[in-house]
C-alpha positions as a Python dict, from the first residue, in 0.01 Angstrom:
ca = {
    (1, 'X'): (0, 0, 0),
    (2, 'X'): (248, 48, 266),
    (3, 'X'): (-52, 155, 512),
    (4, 'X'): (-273, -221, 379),
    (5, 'X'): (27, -413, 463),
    (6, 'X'): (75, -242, 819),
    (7, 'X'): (-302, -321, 856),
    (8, 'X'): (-292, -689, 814),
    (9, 'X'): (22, -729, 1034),
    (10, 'X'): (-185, -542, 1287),
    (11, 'X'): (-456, -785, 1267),
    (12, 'X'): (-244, -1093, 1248),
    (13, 'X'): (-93, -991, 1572),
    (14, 'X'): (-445, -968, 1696),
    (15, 'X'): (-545, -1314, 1591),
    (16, 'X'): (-229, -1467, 1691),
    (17, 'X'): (-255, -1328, 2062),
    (18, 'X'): (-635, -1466, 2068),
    (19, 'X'): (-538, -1783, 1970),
    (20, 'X'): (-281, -1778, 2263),
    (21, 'X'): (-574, -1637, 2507),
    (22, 'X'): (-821, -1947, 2402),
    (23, 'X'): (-530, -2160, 2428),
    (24, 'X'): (-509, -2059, 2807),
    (25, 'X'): (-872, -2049, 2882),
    (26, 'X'): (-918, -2409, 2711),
    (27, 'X'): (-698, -2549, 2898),
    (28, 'X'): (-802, -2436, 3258),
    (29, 'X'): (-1172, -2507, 3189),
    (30, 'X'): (-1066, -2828, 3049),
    (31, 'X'): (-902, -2927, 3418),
    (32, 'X'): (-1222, -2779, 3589),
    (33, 'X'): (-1419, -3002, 3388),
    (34, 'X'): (-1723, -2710, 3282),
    (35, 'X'): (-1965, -2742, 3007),
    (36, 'X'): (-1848, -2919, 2719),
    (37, 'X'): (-2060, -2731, 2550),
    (38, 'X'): (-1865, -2409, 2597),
    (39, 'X'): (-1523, -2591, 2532),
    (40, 'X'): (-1622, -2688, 2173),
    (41, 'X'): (-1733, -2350, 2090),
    (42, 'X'): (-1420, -2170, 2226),
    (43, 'X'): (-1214, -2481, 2019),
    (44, 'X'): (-1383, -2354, 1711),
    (45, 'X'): (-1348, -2077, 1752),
    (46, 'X'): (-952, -2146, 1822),
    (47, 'X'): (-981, -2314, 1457),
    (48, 'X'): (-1198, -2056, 1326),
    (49, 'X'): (-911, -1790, 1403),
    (50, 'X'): (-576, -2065, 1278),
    (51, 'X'): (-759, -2029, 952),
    (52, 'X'): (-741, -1654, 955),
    (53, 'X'): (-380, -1623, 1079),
    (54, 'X'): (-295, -1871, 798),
    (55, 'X'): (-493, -1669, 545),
    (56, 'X'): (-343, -1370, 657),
    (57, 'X'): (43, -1512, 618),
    (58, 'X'): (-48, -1658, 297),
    (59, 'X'): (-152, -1275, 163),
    (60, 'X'): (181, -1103, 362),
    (61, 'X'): (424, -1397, 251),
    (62, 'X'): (485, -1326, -144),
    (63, 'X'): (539, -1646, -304),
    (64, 'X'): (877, -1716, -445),
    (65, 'X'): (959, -1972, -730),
    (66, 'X'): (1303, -2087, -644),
}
């Protein structure tokens, strides 16, 4: 169980520092003005991987009923 929840931190820490990385490389081939093309693929995929880190913290976060 222990080893599962080690796993998914792992792989949240992953997807976070990807999202960080896309962030970056958006925003420089944004100023050089490149294919468009390119920047909405790397934005979905910046999407693509929000939904997985907020997947993953709904799974790691137990809910709690005040």
């Amino acid at each position: 169980m222990q080893a599962d929840r080690d796993s998914l931190f792992r792989r949240l820490h992953e997807l976070r520092s990807e999202h960080r990385d896309l962030d970056t490389v958006i925003a420089r081939l944004s100023e050089a003005g490149t294919d468009a093309l390119q920047l909405q693929r790397l934005k979905k995929r910046k999407l693509k991987l929000k939904d997985e880190i907020a997947w993953l913290e709904g799974r790691l976060v137990p809910d709690i009923i005040a």
